[in-house]
C-alpha positions as CSV (number, residue, x, y, z in Angstrom):
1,X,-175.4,79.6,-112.2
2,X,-173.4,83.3,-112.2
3,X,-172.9,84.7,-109.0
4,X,-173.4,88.3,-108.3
5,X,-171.4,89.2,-105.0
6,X,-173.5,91.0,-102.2
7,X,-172.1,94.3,-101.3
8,X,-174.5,97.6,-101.4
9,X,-174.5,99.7,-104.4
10,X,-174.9,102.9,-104.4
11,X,-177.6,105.1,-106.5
12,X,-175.1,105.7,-109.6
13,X,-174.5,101.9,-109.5
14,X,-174.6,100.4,-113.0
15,X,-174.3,97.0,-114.4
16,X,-172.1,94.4,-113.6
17,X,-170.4,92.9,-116.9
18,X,-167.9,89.8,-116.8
19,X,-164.2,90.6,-118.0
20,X,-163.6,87.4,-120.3
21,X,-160.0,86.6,-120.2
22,X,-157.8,83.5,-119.0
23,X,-158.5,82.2,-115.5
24,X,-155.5,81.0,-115.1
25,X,-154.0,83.6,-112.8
26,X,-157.6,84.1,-111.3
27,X,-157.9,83.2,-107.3
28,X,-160.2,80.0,-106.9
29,X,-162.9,79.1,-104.3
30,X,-164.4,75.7,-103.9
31,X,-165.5,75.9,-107.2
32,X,-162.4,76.3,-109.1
33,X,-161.2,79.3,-110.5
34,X,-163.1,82.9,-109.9
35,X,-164.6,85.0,-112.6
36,X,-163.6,88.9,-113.2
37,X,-166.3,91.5,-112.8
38,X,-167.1,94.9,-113.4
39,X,-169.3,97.7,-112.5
40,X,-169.7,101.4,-112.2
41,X,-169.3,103.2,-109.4
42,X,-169.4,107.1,-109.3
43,X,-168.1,106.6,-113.4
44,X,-165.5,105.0,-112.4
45,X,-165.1,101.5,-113.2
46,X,-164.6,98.9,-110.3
47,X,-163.5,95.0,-110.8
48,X,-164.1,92.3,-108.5
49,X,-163.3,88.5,-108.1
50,X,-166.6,86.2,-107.9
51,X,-167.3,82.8,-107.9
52,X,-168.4,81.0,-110.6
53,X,-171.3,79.1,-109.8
54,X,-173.5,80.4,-106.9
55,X,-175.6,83.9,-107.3
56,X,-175.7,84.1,-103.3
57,X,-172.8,84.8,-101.1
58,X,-174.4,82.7,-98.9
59,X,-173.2,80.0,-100.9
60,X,-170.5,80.6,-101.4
61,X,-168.7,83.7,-99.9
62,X,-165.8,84.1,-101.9
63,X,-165.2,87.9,-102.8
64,X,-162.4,90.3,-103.9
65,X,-161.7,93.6,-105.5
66,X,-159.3,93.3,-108.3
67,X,-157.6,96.8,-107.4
68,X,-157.0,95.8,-103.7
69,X,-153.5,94.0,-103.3
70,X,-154.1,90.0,-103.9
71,X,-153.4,88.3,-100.9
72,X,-153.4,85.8,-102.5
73,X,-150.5,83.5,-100.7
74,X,-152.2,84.5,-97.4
75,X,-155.9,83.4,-98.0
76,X,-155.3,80.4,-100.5
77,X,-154.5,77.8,-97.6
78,X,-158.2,79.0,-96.5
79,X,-159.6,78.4,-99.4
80,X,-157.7,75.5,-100.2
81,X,-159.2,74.2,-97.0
82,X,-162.1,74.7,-98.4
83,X,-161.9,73.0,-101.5
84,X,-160.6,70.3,-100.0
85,X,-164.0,70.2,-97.7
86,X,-165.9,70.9,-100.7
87,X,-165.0,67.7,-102.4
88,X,-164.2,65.2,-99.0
89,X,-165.7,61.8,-99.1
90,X,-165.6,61.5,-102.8
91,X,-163.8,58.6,-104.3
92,X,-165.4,57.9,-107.9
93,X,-163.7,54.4,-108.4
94,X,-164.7,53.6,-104.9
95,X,-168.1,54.4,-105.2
96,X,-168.3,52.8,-108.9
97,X,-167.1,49.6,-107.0
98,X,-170.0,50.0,-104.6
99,X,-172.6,51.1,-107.7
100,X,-171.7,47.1,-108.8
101,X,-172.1,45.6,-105.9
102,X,-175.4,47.2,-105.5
103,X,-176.3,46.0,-109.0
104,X,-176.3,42.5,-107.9
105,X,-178.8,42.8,-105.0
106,X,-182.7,42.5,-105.6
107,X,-184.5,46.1,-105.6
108,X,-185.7,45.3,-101.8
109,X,-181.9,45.6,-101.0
110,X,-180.8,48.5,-102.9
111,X,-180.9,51.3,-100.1
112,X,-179.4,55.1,-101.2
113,X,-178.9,57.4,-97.6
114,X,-180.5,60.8,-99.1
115,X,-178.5,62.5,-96.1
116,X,-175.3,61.1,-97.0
117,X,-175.6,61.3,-100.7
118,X,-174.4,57.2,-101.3
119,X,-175.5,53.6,-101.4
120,X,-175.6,51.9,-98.1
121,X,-174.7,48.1,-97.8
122,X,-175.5,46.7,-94.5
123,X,-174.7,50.0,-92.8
124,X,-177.7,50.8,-90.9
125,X,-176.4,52.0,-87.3
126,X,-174.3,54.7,-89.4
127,X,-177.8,56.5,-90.8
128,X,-179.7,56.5,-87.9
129,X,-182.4,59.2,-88.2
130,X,-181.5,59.6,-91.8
131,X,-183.8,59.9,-94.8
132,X,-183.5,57.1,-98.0
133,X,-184.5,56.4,-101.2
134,X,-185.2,52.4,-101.2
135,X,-186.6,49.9,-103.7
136,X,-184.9,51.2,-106.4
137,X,-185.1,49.4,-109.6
138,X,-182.5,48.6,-112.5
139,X,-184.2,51.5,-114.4
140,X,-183.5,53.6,-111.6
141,X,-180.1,53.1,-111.5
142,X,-180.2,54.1,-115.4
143,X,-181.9,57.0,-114.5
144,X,-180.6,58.8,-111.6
145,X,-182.2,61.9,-113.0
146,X,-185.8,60.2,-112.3
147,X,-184.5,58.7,-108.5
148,X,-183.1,62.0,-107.0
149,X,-185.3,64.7,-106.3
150,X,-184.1,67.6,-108.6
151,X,-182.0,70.4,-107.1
152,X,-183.7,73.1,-106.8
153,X,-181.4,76.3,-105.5
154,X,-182.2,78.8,-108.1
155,X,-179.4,81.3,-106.6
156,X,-176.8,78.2,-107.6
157,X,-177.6,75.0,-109.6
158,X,-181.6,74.7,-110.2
159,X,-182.4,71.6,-112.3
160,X,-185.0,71.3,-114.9
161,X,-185.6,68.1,-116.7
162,X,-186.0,67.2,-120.6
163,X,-189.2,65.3,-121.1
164,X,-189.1,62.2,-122.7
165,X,-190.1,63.7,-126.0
166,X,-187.9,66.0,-126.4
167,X,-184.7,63.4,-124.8
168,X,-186.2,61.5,-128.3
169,X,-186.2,64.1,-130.6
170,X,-182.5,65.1,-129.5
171,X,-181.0,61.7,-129.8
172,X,-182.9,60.9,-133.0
173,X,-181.5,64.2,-134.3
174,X,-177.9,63.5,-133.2
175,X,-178.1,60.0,-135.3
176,X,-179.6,61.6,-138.3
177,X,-176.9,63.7,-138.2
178,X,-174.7,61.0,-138.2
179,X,-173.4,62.2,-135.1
180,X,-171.8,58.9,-133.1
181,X,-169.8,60.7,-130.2
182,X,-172.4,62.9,-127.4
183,X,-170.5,65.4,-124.8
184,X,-173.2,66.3,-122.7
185,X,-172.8,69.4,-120.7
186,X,-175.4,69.3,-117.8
187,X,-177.7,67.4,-119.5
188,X,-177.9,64.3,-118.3
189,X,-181.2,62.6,-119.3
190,X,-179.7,62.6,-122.9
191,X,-176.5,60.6,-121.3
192,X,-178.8,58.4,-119.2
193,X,-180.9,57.9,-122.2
194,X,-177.9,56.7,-124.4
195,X,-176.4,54.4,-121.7
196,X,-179.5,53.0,-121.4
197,X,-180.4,52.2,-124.9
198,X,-179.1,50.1,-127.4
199,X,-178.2,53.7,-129.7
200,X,-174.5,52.6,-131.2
201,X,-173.6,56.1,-129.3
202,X,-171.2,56.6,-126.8
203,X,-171.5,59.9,-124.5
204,X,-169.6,61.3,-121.3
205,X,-171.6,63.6,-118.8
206,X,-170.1,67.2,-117.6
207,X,-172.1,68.0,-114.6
208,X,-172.0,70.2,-111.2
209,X,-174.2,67.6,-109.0
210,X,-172.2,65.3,-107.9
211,X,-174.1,62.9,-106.7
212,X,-174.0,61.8,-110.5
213,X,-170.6,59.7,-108.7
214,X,-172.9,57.1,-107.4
215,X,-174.6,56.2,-110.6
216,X,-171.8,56.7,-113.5
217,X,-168.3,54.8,-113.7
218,X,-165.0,57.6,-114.3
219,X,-165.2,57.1,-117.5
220,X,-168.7,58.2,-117.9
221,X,-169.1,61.1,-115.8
222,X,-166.8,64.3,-114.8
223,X,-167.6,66.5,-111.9
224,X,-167.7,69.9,-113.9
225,X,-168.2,73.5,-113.5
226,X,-169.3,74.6,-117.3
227,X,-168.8,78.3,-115.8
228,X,-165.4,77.9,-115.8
229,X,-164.3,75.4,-117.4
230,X,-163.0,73.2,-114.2
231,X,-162.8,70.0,-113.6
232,X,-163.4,69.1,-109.8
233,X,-160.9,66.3,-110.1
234,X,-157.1,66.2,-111.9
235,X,-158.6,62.6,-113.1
236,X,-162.0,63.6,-114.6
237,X,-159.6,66.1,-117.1
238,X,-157.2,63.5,-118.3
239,X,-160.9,61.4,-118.7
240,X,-162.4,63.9,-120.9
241,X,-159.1,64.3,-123.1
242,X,-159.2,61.1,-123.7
243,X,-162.4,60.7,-124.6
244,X,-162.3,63.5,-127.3
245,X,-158.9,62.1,-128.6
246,X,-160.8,58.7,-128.7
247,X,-163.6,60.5,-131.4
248,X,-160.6,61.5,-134.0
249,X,-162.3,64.6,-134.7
250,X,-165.3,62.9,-136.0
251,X,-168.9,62.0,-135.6
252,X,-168.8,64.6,-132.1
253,X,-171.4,67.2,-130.9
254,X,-171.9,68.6,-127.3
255,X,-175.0,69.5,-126.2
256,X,-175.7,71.9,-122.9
257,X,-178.7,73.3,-120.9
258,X,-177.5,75.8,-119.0
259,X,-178.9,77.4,-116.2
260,X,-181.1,80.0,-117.6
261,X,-180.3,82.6,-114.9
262,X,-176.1,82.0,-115.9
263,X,-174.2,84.7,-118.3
264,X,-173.8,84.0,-121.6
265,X,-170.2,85.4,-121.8
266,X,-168.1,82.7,-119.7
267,X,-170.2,80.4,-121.4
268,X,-169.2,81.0,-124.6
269,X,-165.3,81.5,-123.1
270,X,-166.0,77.5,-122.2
271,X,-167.6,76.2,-125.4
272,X,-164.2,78.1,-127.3
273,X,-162.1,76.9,-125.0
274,X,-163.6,72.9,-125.3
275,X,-163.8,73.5,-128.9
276,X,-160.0,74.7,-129.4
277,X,-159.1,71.1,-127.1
278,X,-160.7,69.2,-129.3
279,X,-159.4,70.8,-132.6
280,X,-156.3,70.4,-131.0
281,X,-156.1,67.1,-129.8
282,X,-157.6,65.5,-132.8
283,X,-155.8,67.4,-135.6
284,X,-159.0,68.7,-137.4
285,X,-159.9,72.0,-138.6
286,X,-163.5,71.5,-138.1
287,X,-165.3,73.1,-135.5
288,X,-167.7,71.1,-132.5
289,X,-170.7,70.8,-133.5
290,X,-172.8,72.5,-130.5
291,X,-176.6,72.3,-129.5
292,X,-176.8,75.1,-126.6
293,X,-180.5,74.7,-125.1
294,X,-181.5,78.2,-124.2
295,X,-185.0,80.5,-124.2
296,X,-185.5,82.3,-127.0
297,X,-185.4,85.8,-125.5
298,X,-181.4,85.2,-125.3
299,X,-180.9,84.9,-129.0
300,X,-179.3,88.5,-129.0
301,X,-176.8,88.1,-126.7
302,X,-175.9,84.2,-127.8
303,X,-175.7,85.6,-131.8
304,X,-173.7,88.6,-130.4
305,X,-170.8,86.5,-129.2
306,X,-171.4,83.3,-131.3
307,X,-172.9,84.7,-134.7
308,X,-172.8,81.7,-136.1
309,X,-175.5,80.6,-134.2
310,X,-178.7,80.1,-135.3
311,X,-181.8,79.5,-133.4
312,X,-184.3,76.4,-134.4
313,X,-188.0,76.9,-134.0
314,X,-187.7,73.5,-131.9
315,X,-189.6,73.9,-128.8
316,X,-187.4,72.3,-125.8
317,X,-189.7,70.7,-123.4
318,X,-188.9,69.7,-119.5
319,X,-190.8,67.5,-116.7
320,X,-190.5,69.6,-113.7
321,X,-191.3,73.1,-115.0
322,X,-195.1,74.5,-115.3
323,X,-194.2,77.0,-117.9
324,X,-191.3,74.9,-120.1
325,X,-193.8,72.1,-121.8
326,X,-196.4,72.9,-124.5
327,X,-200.3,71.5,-123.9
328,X,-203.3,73.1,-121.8
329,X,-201.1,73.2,-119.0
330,X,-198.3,75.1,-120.2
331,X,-197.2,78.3,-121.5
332,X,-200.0,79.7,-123.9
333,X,-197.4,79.4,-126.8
334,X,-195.9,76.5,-126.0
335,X,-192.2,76.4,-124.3
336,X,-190.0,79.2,-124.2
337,X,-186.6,77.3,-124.9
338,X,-185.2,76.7,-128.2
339,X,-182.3,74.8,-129.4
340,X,-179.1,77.3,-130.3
341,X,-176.9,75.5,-132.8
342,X,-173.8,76.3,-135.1
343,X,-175.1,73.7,-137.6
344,X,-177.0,74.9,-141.2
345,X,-180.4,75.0,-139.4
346,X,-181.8,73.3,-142.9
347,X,-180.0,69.9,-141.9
348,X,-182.4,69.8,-139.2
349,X,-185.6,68.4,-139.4
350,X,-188.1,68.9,-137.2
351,X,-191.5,66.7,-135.7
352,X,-194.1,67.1,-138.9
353,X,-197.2,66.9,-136.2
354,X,-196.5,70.5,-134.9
355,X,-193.6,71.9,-137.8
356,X,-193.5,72.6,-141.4
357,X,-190.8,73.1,-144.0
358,X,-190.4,76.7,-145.0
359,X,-189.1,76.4,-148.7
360,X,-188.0,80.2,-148.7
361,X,-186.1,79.9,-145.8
362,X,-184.7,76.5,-146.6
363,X,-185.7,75.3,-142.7
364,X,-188.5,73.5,-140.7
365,X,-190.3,76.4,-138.5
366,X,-193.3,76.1,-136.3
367,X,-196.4,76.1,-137.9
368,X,-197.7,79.1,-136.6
369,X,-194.4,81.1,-137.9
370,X,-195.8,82.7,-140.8
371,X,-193.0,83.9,-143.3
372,X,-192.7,87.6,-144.0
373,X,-192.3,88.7,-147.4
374,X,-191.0,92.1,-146.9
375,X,-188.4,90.5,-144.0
376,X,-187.6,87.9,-146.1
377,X,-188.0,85.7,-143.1
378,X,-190.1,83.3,-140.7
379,X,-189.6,86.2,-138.2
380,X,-191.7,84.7,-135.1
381,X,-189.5,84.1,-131.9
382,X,-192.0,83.1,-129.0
383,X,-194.5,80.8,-130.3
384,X,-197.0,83.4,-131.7
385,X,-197.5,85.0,-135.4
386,X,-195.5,87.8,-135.9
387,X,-197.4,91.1,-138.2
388,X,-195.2,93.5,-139.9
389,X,-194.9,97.0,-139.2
390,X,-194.6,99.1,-142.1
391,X,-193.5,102.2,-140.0
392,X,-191.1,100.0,-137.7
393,X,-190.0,97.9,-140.8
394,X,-190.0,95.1,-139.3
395,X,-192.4,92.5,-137.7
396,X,-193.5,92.6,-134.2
397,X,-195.6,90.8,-131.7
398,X,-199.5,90.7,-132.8
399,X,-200.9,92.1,-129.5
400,X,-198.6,95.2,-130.1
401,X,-199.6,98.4,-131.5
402,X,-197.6,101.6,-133.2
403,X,-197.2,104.4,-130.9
404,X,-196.9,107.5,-132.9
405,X,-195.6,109.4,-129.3
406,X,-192.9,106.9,-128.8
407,X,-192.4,106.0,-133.2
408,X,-192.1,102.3,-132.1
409,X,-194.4,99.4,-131.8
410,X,-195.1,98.6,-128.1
411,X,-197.9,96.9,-125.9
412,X,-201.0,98.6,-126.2
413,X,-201.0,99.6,-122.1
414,X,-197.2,100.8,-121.9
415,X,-196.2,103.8,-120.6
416,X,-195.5,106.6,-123.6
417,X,-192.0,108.3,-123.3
418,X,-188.6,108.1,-124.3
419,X,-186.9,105.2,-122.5
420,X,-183.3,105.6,-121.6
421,X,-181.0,102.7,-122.5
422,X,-177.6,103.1,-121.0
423,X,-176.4,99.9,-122.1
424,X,-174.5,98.5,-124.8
425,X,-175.2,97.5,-128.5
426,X,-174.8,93.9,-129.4
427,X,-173.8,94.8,-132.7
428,X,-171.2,97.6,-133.0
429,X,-170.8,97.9,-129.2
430,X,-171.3,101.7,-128.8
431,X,-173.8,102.9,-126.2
432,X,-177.0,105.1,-126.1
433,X,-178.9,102.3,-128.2
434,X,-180.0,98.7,-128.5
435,X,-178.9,96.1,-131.3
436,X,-182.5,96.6,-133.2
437,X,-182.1,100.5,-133.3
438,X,-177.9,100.1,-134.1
439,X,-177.5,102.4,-136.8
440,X,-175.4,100.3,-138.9
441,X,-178.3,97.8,-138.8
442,X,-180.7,100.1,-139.6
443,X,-178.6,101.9,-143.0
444,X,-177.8,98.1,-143.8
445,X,-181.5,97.2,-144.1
446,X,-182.8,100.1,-146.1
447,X,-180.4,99.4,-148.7
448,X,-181.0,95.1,-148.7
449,X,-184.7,96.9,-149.2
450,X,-183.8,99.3,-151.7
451,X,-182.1,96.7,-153.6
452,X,-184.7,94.8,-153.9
453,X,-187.7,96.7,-154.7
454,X,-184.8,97.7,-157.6
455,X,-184.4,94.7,-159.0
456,X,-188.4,93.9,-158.5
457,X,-189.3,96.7,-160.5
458,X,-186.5,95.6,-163.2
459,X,-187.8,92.2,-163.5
460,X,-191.1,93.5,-163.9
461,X,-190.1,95.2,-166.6
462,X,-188.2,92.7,-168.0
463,X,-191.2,90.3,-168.0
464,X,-193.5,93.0,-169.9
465,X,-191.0,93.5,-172.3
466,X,-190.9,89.9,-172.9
467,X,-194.6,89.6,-173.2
């Protein structure tokens, strides 16, 4: 996840943005290359170096104001030191050779030192007072996702889970597609799941836990930072080049759940970067095919740097998350997390049992989206159906009201008043307003409307004339 250095901030503090641009002259901590920050202070803008995947300087207490002189000759032995620490003890092809040799003992044998993150053969006096994780099964060793207990640092690389029906519905989806080639970007269930299973797939896992090592061969899994693009090890790179040169520009889509607390903007500057690789090293003018897993309250700012995104209705459901699965015990409307994709959102069908197919629209939506006439739209985002407005003009939550004080729709116990939003707009990047009050928007809409009740009324009157 994005990491917000701790320093104090003052009253007239505002926002921290990142500064997407090339990381190649960026200093680096453990985790490879730093991302460039801003923020206000007394109006005046400050930048800063951070790293790029813990939240907490705890973590990871790399730090640096851009407009102090870089020292950088005199601190990167430090942190080259540390890098090196960072990654100690980690030799892929050895530990593949040991992943084989565990293989051929019986379950009883198979020991894995929790405490030293590896298989232990015969090792016992060196993980004394250690904890393990023993009997594992050949299914296990499929599914390391479903052995290790999940991280669960929410300040740097929190792990939530696909469930099995929703692993299914990806994969399915992917072949349906005719997709034949899987990049998965910190989502491994769908890698162990096609590893596993007699798919006629191949796939290669980008992930930041690294005990992935123990259970995936170098050819199957990079250690990866997907905040910055960085490959732990000079190997794992050449690996992944190879593997997209191997596809021929063909038959490929990546697929990434990202931390939900991580910024959207050096995310994007990744999927770009992967996608320009690929174009490049294949010779194809096509773009990657990308499903970004993400909740649906982050379709604004995904749409304002990728607007050829499109979200699906698709409700994205995990093991390990009390809110992210539909049923009694879930979220009253079901999971929160949709499926972000570049693809024509009609080329994607979805489960019959809980979607339908929205002829106007030309997509599968969820069955409670209920399409708007006057949007010209399924319009419902978060699992509930959406009324229209006449005075907003456009359709809003049902358990909203009209607030003639405020000349919006809000919830029916907010606080009346004119809010101040000293942000940005997604859409023509001014400030003072948001992307659903943007001007532009707004003018652009009336006359789509106008238009239309014009050529209504004209073929109206064509009809009668005909009659």
């Amino acid at each position: 996840m994005k990491t917000f250095p701790k320093f104090k901030q003052p009253d007239n503090h505002h926002g921290i943005k990142v500064i997407t641009e090339s990381l190649n002259t960026h200093p680096c901590c453990p985790h490879g290359p730093t991302l460039l920050f801003s923020t206000l202070i007394n109006n005046q803008e400050k930048r800063f170096f951070g790293c790029a995947a813990c939240r907490d300087r705890k973590l990871c207490s790399f730090f640096m104001w851009d407009d102090k002189p870089r020292k950088v000759l005199d601190s990167q032995k430090v942190w080259q030191e540390k890098g090196v620490k960072f990654s100690k003890g980690i030799c892929h092809r050895r530990l593949f050779i040991r992943l084989n040799q565990i293989k051929c003992l019986p379950s009883s044998k198979r020991i894995f030192c929790s405490s030293c993150l590896k298989f232990t053969i015969d090792e016992e006096a060196k993980h004394i007072g250690h904890s393990f994780l023993s009997n594992i099964t050949d299914y296990q060793l499929q599914h390391p996702s479903e052995l290790l207990p999940p991280l669960d640092d929410a300040k740097m690389e929190a792990q939530y889970l696909f469930s099995k029906d929703s692993v299914k519905f990806l994969v399915d989806t992917f072949k349906n597609l005719g997709f034949r080639h899987i990049i998965c970007v910190g989502t491994p269930r769908i890698h162990e799941y096609i590893q596993s299973s007699e798919t006629n797939l191949s796939s290669i896992l980008l992930d930041f836990d690294h005990r992935f090592h123990n259970f995936f061969g170098p050819l199957e899994y990079c250690w990866y930072n997907m905040f910055n693009n960085h490959f732990f090890f000079h190997e794992a790179q050449s690996v992944f080049k190879e593997y997209l040169k191997a596809t021929k520009g063909e038959q490929t889509v990546l697929v990434t759940d990202p931390p939900f607390g991580g910024r959207t903007e050096p995310l994007i500057q990744t999927f770009n970067s992967i996608n320009r690789q690929y174009k490049n090293l294949t010779n194809t003018e096509n773009n990657l095919p990308i499903f970004w897993i993400f909740p649906y309250f982050m379709e604004p700012q995904i749409v304002n740097l990728r607007p050829d995104f499109k979200m699906l209705d698709y409700k994205v459901q995990y093991d390990n998350h009390a809110l992210f699965h539909n049923g009694s015990k879930g979220r009253k409307q079901g999971s929160p997390v949709r499926i972000f994709t570049n693809l024509n959102p009609s080329k994607i069908k979805l489960p019959e049992e809980d979607y339908k197919f929205c002829s106007k629209c030309s997509r599968w939506v969820a069955k409670e989206n209920k399409h708007c006439k006057t949007c010209g739209g399924c319009t419902s985002k978060n699992g509930e159906t959406y009324v229209h407005c006449k005075k907003c003009e456009r359709c809003v939550k049902p358990n909203w009201r009209h607030c003639y004080d405020c000349g919006r729709c809000a919830q029916v116990n907010h606080q009346c008043g004119k809010i101040e939003f000293t942000g940005v707009c997604l859409h023509c990047k001014a400030e003072g307003h948001k992307q659903k009050e943007c001007p532009e928007i707004v003018k652009s809409e009336k006359v789509s409307r106008k238009r239309k009740h014009t050529q209504k009324i004209l073929r109206n009157k064509k009809i009668k004339m005909d009659g």
